[in-house]
C-alpha positions as CSV (number, residue, x, y, z in Angstrom):
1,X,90.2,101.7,89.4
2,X,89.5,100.0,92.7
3,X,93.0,98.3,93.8
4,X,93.3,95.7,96.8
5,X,96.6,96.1,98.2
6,X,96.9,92.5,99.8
7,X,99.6,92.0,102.9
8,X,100.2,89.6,105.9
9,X,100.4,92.8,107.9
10,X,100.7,96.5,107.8
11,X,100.4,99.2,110.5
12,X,101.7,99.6,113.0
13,X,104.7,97.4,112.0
14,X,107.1,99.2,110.7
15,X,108.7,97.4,107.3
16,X,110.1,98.6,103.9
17,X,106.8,96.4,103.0
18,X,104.6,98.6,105.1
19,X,106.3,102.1,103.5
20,X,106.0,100.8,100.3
21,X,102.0,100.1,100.4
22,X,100.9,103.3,102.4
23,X,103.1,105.3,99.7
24,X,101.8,103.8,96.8
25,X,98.3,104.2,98.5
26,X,99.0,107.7,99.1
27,X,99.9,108.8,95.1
28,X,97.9,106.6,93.7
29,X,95.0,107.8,95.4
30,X,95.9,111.6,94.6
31,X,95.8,110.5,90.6
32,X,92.2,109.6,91.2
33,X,91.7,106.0,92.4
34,X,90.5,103.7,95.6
35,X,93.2,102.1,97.1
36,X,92.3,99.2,99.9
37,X,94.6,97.4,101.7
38,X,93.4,94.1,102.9
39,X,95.4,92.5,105.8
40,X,95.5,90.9,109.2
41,X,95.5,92.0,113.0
42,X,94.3,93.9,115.9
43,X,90.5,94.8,113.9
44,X,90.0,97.5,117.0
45,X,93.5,98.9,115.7
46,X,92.6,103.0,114.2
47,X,94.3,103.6,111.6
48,X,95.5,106.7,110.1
49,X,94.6,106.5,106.5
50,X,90.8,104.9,105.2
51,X,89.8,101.7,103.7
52,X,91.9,99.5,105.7
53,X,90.2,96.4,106.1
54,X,91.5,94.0,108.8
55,X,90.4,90.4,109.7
56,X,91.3,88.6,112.8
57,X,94.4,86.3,113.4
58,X,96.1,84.6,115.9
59,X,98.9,86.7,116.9
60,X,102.7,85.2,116.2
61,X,105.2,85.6,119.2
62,X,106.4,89.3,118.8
63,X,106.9,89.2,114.8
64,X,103.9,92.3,114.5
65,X,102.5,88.9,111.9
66,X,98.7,87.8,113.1
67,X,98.0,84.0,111.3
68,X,94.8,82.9,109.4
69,X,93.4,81.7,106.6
70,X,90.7,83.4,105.5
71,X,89.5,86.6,105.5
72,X,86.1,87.7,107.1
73,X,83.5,88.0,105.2
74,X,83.4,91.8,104.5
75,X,86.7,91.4,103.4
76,X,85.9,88.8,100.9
77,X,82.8,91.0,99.7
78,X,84.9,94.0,99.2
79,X,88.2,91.8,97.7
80,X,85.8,90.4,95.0
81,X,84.7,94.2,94.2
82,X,88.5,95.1,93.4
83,X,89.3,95.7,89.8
84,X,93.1,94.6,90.9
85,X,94.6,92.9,93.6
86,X,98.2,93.7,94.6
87,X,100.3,90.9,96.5
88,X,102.7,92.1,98.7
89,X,103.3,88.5,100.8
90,X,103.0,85.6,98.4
91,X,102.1,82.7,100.9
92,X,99.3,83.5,102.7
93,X,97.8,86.7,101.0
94,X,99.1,84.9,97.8
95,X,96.9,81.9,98.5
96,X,93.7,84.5,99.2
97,X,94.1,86.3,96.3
98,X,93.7,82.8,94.5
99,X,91.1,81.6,96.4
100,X,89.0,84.6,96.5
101,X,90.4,87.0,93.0
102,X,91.4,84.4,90.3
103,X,88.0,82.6,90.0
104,X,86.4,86.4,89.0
105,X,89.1,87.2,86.8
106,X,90.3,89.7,88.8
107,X,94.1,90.3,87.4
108,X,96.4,89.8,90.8
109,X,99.8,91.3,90.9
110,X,102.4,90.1,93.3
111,X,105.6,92.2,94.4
112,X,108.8,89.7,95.8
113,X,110.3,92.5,98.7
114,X,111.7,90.1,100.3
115,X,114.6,87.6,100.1
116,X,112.4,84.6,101.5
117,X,115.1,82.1,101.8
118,X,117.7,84.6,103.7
119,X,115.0,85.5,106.5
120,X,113.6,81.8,107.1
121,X,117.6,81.3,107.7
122,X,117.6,83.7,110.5
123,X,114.2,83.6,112.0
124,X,113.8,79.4,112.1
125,X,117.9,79.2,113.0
126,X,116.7,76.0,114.4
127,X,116.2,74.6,111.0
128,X,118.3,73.7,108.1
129,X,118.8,76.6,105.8
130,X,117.7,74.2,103.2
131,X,114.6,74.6,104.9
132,X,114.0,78.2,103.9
133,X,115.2,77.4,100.7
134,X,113.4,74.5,99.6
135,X,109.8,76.2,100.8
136,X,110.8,79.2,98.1
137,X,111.6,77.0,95.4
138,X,108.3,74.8,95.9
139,X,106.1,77.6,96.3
140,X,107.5,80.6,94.2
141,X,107.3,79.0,90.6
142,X,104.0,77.5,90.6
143,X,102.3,81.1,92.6
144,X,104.2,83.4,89.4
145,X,103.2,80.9,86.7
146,X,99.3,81.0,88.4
147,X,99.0,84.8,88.2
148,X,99.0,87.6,85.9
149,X,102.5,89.8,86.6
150,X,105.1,89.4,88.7
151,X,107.6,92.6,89.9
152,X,111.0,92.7,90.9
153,X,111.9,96.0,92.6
154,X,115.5,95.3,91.1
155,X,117.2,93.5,88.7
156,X,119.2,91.6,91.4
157,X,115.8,89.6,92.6
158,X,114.6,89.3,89.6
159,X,117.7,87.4,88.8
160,X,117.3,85.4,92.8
161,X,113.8,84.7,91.8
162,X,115.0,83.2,88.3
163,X,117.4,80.9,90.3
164,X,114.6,79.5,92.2
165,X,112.6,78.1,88.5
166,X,110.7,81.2,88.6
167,X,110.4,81.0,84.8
168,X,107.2,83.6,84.6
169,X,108.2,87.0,82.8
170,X,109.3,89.0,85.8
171,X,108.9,93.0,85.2
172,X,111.2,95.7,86.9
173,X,109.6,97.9,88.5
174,X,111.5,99.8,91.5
175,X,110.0,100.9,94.5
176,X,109.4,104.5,94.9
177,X,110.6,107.2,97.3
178,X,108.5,110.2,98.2
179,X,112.1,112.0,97.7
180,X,110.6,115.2,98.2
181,X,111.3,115.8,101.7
182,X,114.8,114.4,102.0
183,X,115.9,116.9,99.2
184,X,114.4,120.1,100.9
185,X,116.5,122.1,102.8
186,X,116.4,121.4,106.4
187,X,118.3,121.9,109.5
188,X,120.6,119.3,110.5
189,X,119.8,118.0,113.9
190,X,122.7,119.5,115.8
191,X,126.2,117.1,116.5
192,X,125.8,118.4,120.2
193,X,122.2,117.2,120.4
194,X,123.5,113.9,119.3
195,X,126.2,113.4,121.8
196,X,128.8,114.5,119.2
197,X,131.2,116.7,119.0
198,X,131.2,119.3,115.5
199,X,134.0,118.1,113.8
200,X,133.2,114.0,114.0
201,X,133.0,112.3,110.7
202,X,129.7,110.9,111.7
203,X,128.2,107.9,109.5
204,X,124.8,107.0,110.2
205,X,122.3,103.6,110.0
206,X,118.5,104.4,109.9
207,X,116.0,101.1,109.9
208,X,115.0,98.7,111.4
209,X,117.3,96.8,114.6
210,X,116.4,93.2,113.6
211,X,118.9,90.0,113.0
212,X,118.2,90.4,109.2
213,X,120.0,93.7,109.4
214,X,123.3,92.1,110.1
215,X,124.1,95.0,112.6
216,X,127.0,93.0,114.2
217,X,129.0,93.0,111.7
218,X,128.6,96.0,111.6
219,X,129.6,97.2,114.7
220,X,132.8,95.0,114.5
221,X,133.8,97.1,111.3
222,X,133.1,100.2,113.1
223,X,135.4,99.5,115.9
224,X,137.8,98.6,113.8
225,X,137.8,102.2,111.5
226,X,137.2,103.7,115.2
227,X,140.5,101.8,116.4
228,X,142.0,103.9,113.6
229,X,140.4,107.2,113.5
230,X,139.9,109.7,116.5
231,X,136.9,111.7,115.4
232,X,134.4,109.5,113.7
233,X,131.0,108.5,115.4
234,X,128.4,106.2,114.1
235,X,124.3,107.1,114.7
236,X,122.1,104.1,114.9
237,X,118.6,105.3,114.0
238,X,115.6,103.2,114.5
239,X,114.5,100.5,116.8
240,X,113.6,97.1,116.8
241,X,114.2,93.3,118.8
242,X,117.4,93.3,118.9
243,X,118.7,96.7,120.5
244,X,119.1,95.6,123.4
245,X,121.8,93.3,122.4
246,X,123.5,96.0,120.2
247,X,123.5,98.2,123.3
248,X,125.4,95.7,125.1
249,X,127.9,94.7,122.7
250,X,128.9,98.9,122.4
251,X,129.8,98.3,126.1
252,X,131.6,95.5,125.3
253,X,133.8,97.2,122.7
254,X,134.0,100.2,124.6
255,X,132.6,102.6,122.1
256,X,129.8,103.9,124.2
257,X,131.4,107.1,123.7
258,X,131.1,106.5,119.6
259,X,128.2,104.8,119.1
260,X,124.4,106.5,119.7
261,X,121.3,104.6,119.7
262,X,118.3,107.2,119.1
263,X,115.3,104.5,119.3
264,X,112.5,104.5,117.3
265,X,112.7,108.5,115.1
266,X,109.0,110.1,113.8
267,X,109.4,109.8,109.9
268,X,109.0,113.4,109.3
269,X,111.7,114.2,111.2
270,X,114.5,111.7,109.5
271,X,115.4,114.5,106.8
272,X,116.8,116.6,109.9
273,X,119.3,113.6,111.3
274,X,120.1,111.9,107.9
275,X,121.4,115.7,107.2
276,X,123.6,115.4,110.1
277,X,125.3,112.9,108.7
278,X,128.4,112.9,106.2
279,X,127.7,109.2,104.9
280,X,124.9,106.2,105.7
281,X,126.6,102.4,106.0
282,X,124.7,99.5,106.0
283,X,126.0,95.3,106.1
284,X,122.7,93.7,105.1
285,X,122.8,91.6,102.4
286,X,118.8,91.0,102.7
287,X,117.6,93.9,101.0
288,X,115.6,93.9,98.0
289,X,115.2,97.2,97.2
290,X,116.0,99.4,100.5
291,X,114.2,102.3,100.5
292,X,116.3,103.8,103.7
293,X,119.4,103.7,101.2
294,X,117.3,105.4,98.6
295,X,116.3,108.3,101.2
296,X,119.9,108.5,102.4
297,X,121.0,109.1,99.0
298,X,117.5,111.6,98.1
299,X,119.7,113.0,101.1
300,X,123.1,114.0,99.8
301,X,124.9,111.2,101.4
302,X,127.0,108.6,99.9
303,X,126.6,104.8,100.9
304,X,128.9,101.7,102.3
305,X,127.2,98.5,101.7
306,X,128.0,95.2,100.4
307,X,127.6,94.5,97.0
308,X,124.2,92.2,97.1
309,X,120.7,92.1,95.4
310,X,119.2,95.4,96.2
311,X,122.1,97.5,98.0
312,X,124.3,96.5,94.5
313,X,121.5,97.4,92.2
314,X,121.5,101.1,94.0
315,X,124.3,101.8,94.6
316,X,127.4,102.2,92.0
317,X,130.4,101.6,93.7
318,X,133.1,104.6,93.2
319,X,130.2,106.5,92.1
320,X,127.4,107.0,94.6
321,X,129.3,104.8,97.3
322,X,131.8,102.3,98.1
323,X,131.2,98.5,97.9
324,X,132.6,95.7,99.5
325,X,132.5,92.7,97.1
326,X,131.1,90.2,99.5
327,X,130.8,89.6,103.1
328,X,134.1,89.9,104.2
329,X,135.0,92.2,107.4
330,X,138.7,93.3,106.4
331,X,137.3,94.3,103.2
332,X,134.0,96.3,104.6
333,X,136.2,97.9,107.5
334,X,138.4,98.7,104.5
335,X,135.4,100.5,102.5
336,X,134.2,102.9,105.3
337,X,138.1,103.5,106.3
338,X,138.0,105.0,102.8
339,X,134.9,107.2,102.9
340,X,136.1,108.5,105.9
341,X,139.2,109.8,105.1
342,X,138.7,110.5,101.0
343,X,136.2,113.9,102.0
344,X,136.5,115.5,98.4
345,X,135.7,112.3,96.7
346,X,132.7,111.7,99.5
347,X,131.1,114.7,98.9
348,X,131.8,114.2,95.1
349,X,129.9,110.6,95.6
350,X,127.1,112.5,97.5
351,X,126.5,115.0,94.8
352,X,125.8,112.0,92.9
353,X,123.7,109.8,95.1
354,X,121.4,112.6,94.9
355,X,120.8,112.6,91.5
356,X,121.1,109.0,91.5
357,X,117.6,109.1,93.6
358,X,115.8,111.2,91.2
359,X,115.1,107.7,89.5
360,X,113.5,106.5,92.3
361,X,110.5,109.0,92.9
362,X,107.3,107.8,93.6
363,X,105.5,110.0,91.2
364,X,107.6,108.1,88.6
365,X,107.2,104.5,90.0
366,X,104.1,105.0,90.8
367,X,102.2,106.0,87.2
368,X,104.3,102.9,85.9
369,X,102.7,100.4,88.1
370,X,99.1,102.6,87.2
371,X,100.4,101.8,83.4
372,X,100.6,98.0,84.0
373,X,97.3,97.8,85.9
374,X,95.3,99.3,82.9
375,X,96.9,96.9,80.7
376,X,96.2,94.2,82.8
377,X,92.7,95.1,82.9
378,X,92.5,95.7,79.2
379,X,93.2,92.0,79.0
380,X,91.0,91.2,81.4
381,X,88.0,92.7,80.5
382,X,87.1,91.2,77.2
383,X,87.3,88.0,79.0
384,X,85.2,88.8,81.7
385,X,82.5,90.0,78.9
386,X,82.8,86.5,77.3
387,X,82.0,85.0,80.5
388,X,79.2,86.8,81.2
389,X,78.3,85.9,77.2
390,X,78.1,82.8,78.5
């Protein structure tokens, strides 16, 4: 099969989005198939990986997101050459793969990552969050009900999406982890190297530092367990727009001495300082399907989250992690106080995130979605024939 992977933009921004397409890419071009993906950007940009095929756009502010319409013309010749297209952004790549796919009767799959309405609320704050909201709900039905299979990478969206009059079939189909190196044995990046001392309780946040991430709220239930206990220590991997003002409010809370910010980590090394760690917290309530938990976990390492589309279909709470109910910081600062000081039943929860994660492996995910994209094109291709009848 010959597969367009279709997204607003890809490398180098770094996204869950991003992972998920160069993964998928990766196995399902090891079973035997071309994988292209088809996006926007810097077209002198050298990529690491083949068959990336970029068209121009107008850069927008610092988002990593370059803005047009259309794609060039090579990219149109090769799109139409695609025995599937794969949406990964529904507006604009959505609206190519119509333009350019659907009149062929080239089968288009689109994956919702994202919780659309949450992030226009945070990165248009000038609007009203009705905005966001209203856009999703005009948009979203009418793009499912025009193409041929929609995927939810958890049972949580595929419920959001429902709520929006989303009334095509939407299919489960989870993202996958390349598990594999986060379940090898590796050596721990030391507690010294960190700025730690050995026996810290040391909880750790790996991903991205942007305003979706709710990393404030964070910190303030941090300084609250840290208020309480003398030797715990939170590690901040990853980078992102708004470090700087994470960085400043540490000061501010005095916890400079608590609190490390490692910047941006190389991937292949993230096994080494996730098995640092005794347990990963995160308070977004924006995931969809969050592949950092799910390598956490691959990990050994129980989570604190917030019950929420994504985080709550992932994570069992008591089982592999704790759960705060909703957004509420007494009962969040309450959840890590526990997995701090309950160290049988966190490395009892642990145990079990790890085999939790097993699910999640991208040789697994990834010969389902090859599953649904030979049945799609068994439905397509008798039609195509009639056409050409025709």
């Amino acid at each position: 099969m010959r597969i367009g992977m279709m997204a607003d933009l890809y490398k180098p921004h770094v996204s869950g989005v991003t992972m998920y397409i160069s993964l998928n890419k990766r196995f399902i071009e090891q079973a035997g198939h071309e994988v292209f993906v088809f996006t926007f950007g810097d077209v002198d940009y050298e990529d690491d990986e083949s068959n990336v095929i970029r068209s121009p756009g107008i850069p927008v502010a610092e988002t990593g997101l370059y803005l047009n319409f259309r794609y060039n013309r090579r990219a149109q010749r090769l799109l139409k050459s695609m025995d599937i297209v794969h949406v990964n952004h529904p507006i604009t790549s959505g609206h190519l793969a119509l333009r350019y796919a659907q009149p062929l009767g080239i089968p288009i799959v689109f994956t919702n990552h994202t919780r659309y309405d949450l992030y226009a609320q945070i990165y248009t704050p000038m609007l009203p969050d009705v905005v966001g909201e209203s856009v999703v709900r005009a948009y979203l039905p009418s793009f499912c009900k025009s193409i041929d299979l929609v995927i939810a990478p958890s049972p949580g969206l595929r419920d959001v999406l429902q709520s929006y009059g989303v009334q095509s079939n939407v299919e489960v189909i989870p993202n996958g982890v390349d598990i594999s190196p986060f379940q090898a044995p590796v050596e721990p990046v030391s507690r010294a190297e960190l700025g730690f001392r050995e026996d810290v309780t040391l909880l750790t946040y790996m991903g991205r530092l942007g305003p979706e991430k709710n990393l404030p709220f964070l910190l303030r239930a941090f300084g609250g367990v840290a208020s309480a206990f003398d030797q715990v220590g939170l590690l901040i991997l990853g980078d992102g727009p708004v470090r700087d003002d994470l960085e400043d409010r540490v000061r501010l809370m005095g916890l400079t001495d608590r609190v490390r910010f490692t910047g941006l980590i190389p991937y292949t090394q993230m096994p080494r300082y996730l098995a640092a760690a005794d347990a990963f917290v995160t308070a977004s309530v924006t995931e969809v399907h969050p592949l950092s938990v799910i390598e956490s976990m691959a990990a050994g390492l129980p989570v604190v989250g917030i019950r929420s589309p994504g985080v709550g279909d992932t994570v069992e709470d008591g089982v592999s992690g704790l759960l705060a109910p909703k957004e509420d910081l007494a009962d969040f600062t309450a959840k890590l106080a526990r997995m701090i000081g309950e160290v049988d039943n966190r490395k009892r929860m642990g145990e079990q995130a790890r085999a939790v994660a097993q699910s999640y492996a991208i040789e697994h995910t990834a010969q389902i979605l090859l599953d649904r994209y030979e049945q799609l094109l068994q439905v397509a291709r008798p039609k195509a024939q009639k056409r050409l009848v025709r």
